[in-house]
C-alpha positions in Angstrom: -29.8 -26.0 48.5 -31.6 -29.5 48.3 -29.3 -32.3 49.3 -28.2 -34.5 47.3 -29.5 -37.3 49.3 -33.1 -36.5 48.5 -32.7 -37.4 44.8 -31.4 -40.5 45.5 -34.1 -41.7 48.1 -37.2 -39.4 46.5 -36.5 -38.2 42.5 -39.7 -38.4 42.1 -40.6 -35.6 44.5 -37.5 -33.4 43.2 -39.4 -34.0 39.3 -43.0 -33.1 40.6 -41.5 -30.2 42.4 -39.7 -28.9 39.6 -42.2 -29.5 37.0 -44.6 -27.4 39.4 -41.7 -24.4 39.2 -41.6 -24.9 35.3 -37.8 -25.9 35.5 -36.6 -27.8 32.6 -33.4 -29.3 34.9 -32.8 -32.9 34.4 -32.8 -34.9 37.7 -31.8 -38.2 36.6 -28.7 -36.7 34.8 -27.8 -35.6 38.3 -28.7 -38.7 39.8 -26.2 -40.5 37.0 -23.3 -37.8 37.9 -23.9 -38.5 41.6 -23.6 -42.9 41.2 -20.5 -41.9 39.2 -19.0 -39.8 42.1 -19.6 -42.7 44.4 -18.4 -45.2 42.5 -15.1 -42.9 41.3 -15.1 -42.2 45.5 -14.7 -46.2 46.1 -12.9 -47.0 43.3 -10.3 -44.2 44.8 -10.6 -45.2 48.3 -9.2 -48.7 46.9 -6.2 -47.8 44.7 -5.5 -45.4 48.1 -5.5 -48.2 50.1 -3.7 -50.7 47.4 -1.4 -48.2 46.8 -0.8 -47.6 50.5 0.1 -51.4 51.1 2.3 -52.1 48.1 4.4 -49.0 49.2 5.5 -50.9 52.4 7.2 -53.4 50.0 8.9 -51.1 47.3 12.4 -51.4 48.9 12.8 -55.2 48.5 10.2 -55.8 45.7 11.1 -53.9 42.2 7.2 -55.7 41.2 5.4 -53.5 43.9 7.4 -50.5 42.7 6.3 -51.2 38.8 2.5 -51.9 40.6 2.5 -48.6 42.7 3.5 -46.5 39.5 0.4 -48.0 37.9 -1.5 -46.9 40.3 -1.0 -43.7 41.1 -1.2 -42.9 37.3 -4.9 -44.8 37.3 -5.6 -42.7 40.4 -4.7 -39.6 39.1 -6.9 -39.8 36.2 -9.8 -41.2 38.6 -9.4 -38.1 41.0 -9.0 -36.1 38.0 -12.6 -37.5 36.7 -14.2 -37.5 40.7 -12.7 -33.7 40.7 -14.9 -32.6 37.4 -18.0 -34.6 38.0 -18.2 -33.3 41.5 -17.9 -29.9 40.1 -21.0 -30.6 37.4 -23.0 -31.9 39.7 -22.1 -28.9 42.0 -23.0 -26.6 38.8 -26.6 -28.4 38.6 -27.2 -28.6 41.8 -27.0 -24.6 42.6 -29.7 -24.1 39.8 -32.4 -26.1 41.9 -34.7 -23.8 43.7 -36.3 -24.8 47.0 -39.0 -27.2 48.0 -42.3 -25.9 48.1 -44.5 -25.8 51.2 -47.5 -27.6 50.6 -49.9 -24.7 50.4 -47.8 -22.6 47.9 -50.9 -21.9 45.3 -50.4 -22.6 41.4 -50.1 -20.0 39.1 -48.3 -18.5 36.3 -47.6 -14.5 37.8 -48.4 -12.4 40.5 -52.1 -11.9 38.9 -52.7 -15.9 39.9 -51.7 -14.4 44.0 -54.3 -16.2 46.5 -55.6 -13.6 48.2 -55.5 -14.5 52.2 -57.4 -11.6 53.4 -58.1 -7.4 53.7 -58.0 -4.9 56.2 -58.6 -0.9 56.8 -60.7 0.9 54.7 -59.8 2.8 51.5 -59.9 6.5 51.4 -62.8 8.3 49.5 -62.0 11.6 47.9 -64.2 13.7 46.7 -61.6 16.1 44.2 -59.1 14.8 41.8 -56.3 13.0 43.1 -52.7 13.5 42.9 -50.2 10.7 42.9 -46.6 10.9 44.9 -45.0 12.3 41.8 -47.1 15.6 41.5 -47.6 15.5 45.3 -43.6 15.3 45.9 -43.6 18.5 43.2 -46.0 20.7 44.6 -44.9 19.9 48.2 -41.3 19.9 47.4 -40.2 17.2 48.9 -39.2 14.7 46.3 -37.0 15.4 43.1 -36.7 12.9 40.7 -35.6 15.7 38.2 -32.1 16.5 39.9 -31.6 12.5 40.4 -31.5 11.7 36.9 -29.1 14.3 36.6 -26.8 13.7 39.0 -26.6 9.6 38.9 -29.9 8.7 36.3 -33.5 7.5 35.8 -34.8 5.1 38.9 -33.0 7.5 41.4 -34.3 10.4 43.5 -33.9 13.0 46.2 -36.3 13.0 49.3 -35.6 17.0 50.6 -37.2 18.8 53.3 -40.0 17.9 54.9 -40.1 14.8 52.4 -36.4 13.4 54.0 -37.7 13.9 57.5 -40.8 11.9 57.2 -38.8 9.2 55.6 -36.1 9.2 58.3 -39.0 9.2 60.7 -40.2 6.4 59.0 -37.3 4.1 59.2 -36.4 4.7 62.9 -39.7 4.3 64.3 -40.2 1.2 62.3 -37.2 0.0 63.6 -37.8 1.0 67.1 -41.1 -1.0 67.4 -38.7 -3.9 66.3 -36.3 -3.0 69.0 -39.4 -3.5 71.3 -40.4 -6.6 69.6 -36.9 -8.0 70.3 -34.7 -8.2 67.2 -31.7 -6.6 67.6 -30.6 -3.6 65.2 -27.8 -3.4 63.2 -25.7 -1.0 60.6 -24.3 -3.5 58.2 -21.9 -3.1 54.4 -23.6 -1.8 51.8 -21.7 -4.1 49.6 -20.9 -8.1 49.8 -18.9 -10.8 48.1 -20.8 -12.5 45.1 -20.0 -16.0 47.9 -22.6 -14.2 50.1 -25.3 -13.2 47.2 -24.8 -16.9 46.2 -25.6 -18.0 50.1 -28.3 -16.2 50.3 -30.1 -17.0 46.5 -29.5 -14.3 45.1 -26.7 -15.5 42.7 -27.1 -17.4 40.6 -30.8 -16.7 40.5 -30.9 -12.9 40.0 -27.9 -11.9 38.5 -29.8 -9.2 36.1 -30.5 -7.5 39.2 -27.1 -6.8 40.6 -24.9 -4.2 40.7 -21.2 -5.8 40.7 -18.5 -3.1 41.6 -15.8 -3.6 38.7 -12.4 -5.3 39.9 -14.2 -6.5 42.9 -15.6 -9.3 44.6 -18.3 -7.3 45.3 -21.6 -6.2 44.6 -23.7 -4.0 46.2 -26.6 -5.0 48.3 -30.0 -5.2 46.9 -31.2 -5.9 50.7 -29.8 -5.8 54.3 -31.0 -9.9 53.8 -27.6 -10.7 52.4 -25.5 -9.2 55.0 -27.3 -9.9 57.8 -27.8 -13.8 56.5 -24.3 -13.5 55.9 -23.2 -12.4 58.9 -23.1 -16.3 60.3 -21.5 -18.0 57.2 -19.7 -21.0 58.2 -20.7 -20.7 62.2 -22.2 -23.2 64.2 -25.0 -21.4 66.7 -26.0 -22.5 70.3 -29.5 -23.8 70.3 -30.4 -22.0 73.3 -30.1 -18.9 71.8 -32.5 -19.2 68.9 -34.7 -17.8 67.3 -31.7 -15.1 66.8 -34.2 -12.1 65.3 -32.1 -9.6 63.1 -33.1 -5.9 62.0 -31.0 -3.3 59.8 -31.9 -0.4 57.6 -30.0 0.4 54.3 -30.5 1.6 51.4 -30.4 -1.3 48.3 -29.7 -1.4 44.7 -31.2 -3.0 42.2 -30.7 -3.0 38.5 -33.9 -3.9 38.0 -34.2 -5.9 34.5 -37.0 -6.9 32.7 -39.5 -4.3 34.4 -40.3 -2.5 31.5 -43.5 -2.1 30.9 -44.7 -2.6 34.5 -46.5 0.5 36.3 -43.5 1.9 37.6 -44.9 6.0 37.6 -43.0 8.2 40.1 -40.8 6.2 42.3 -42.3 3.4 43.2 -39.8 1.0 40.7 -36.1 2.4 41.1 -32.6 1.6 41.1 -32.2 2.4 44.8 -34.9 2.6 47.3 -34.2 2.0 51.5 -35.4 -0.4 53.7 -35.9 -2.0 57.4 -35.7 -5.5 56.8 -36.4 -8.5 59.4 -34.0 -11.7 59.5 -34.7 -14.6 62.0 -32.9 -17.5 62.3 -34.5 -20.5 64.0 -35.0 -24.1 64.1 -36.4 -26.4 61.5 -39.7 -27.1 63.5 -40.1 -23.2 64.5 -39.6 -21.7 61.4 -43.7 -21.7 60.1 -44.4 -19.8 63.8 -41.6 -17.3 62.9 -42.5 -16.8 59.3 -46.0 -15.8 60.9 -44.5 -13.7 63.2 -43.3 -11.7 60.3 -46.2 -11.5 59.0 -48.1 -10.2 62.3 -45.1 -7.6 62.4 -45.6 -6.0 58.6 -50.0 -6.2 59.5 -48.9 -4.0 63.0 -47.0 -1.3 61.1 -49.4 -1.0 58.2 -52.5 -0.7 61.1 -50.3 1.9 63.0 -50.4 4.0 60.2 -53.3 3.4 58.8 -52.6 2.2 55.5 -55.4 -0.1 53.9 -53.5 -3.8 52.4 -54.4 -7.0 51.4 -52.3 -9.9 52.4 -51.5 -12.5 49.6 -50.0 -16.5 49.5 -47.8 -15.9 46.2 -48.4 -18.3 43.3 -45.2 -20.5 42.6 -45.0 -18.7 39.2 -44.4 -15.9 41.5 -41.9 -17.3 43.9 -38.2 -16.7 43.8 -36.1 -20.3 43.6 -35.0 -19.8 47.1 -38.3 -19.5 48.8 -40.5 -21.9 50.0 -43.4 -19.6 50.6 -44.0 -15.9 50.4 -46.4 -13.3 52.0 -46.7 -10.7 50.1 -48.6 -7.4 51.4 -50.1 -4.8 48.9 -50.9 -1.9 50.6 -53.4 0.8 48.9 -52.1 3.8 46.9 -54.8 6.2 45.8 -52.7 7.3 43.1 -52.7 4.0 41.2 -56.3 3.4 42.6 -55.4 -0.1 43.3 -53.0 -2.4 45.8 -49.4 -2.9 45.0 -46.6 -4.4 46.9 -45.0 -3.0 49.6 -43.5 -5.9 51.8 -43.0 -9.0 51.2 -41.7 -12.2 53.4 -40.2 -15.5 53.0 -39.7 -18.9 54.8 -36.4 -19.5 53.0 -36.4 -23.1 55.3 -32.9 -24.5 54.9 -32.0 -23.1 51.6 -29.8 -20.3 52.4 -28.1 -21.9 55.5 -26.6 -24.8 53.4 -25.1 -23.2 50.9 -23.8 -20.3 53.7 -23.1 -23.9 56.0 -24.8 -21.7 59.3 -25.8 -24.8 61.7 -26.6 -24.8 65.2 -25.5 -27.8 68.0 -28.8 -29.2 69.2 -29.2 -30.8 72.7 -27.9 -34.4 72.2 -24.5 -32.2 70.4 -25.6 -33.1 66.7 -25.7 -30.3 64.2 -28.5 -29.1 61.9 -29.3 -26.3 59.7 -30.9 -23.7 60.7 -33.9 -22.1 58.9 -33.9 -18.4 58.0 -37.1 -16.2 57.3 -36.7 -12.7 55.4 -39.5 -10.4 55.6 -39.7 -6.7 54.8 -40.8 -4.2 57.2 -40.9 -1.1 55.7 -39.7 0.6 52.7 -39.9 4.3 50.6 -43.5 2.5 49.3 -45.0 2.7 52.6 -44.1 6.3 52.6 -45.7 7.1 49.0 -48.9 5.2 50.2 -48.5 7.7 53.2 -48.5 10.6 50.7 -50.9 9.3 48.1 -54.0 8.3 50.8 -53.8 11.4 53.3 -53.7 14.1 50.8 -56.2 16.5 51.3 -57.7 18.5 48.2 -55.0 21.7 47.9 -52.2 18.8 48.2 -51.6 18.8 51.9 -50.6 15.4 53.4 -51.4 14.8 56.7 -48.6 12.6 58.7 -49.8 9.5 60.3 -50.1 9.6 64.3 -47.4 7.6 64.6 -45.0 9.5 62.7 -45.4 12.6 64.2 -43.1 12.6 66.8 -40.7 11.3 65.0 -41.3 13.7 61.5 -41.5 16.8 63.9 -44.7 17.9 62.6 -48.5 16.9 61.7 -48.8 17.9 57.8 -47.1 18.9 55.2 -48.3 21.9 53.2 -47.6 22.8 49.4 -44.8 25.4 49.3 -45.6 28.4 48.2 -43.6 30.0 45.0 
């Protein structure tokens, strides 16, 4: 959340910022609300303390009595007005997204992405190739079919062979970031809608969530919210940060508005899983850390081989709570072209005011801390897996990597 404080020393950076997000929110309406709350704060503070002296004199003066009366009838319709502008100025203020860093490119969508750079090489296949759909069919190991049925369209089965490789997936991903020191953790699947609003996802995204009806709660569309969550309201020790998070869940997302966008087999659904990484760290670290991410996605692509680009996302393309985004597209032979498959994001301050997460700094003052959320790997890496090491009769071979960790080396079509 942007504090206050910068639109009344800077509205002029708060308007360019905006204007460069395409927000329409009115800044010097909020600056008006916010010299209204200050001036209803003091004009308070004095009929408090008027009303605080003339009460010492009510038992021998019947004129302080009538004045104190006054008063707290003028102060009560002054808090009354402090209580609601404080709460529309609240109300605004959650609708401003972050502050961009400076090398956030322009652009409208995700076509306007600056590319940053490429690595591996792309497969060549001399036969007709199959995409993760047909190659889940004839290898039997993914049913979208029987998903439909039993909950409905956007969600799916991994079985066999399929639900190995994607367990072996998410536990050697997490693994290498055990090694790489964040520490692992099993978190709800669900969290109050105060945590999706800490973390930006509310009320930002609220086409995307999946509330649970008579419940403060929705469930998760990433392990982000709960492990962000996790230090609502807690003041951290300096000396212990960065404080580097990992979980795998699965997450849920309603996902609104994607019609139309190539969504073929599974790679758009209504639940997918995912090893996330969370770091919290210091103002001045939080660019290295971001980075860091970054280096960490590049690693586990490499280890199994996947070709990706690496892209700076556009501001068209950037959430409200980001200040800049990575985004990596790895290649899927199936859709002959690169498509997402992580993404990461120097959230800076954003999510730790409006979850209040601070840590005590060495001279004892307290500042928030920054937060960085950055994919590691999800069902997409495993469909790039399928679709880029198929051999011509629909055998996939398993990357290296995987292969202690799958049990095996291929996977062969299933003979009927």
């Amino acid at each position: 959340m942007i504090d206050i404080k910068l639109i009344r020393e800077n509205p002029e950076l708060v308007k360019a910022q905006l204007k460069r997000r395409g927000s329409d929110i009115d800044v010097d309406a909020i600056a008006a609300l916010d010299a209204e709350w200050r001036s209803l704060t003091a004009q308070c503070e004095s009929m408090r303390a008027e009303r605080n002296t003339l009460s010492k004199q009510c038992k021998d003066d019947p004129a302080a009595r009538e004045k104190v009366k006054t008063i707290k009838a003028d102060l009560q319709q002054a808090e009354e007005r402090l209580a609601a502008v404080a709460a529309d100025i609240r109300a605004q203020m959650d609708l401003l997204p972050n502050l961009l860093a400076d090398d956030v490119p322009d652009g409208k969508d995700d076509n306007d992405n600056y590319e940053v750079r490429r690595e591996g090489t792309i497969p060549s296949f001399n036969f007709k190739v199959r995409d993760h759909q047909e190659l889940g069919e004839l290898l039997d190991i993914l049913d979208t079919a029987r998903g439909a049925k039993v909950a409905q369209s956007g969600f799916y089965y991994w079985k066999g062979r399929g639900a190995q490789l994607a367990q072996g997936l998410f536990f050697w991903a997490q693994k290498e970031l055990i090694g790489r020191g964040f520490t692992l953790f099993m978190t709800p699947c669900a969290a109050k809608e105060h945590t999706l609003y800490g973390t930006g996802y509310l009320p930002f995204f609220t086409d995307q969530t999946y509330p649970i009806k008579g419940e403060d709660l929705d469930l998760i569309g990433t392990s982000e919210q709960t492990l962000v969550g996790y230090h609502a309201d807690e003041v951290l020790d300096g000396d212990t940060l960065p404080r580097m998070y990992t979980a795998y869940t699965p997450c849920f997302r309603t996902e609104a508005g994607s019609y139309g966008k190539a969504s073929r087999g599974i790679f758009r659904v209504h639940q997918f899983h995912k090893v996330e990484q969370i770091v919290f760290c210091r103002p001045e670290e939080s660019v290295k850390y971001h980075e860091m991410c970054l280096a960490n996605e590049e690693y586990l692509l490499k280890k199994l081989g996947l070709p990706y680009r690496v892209v700076n996302v556009c501001v068209g393309d950037l959430g409200a709570p980001g200040s800049k985004k990575y985004d990596i597209e790895a290649y899927f032979a199936g859709f002959d072209t690169y498509r997402e498959v992580t993404s990461n994001t120097n959230l800076t301050d954003f999510q730790a005011s409006r979850l209040n997460i601070r840590y005590k700094k060495e001279d004892g003052t307290r500042e928030y801390v920054h937060t960085i959320s950055a994919t590691a790997v999800t069902d997409r890496v495993l469909i790039a897996i399928l679709e880029n090491n198929q051999l011509e009769d629909g055998t996939v071979v398993i990357p290296e990597a995987l292969r202690p960790f799958a049990g095996f080396d291929r996977i062969e079509p299933v003979k009927k």
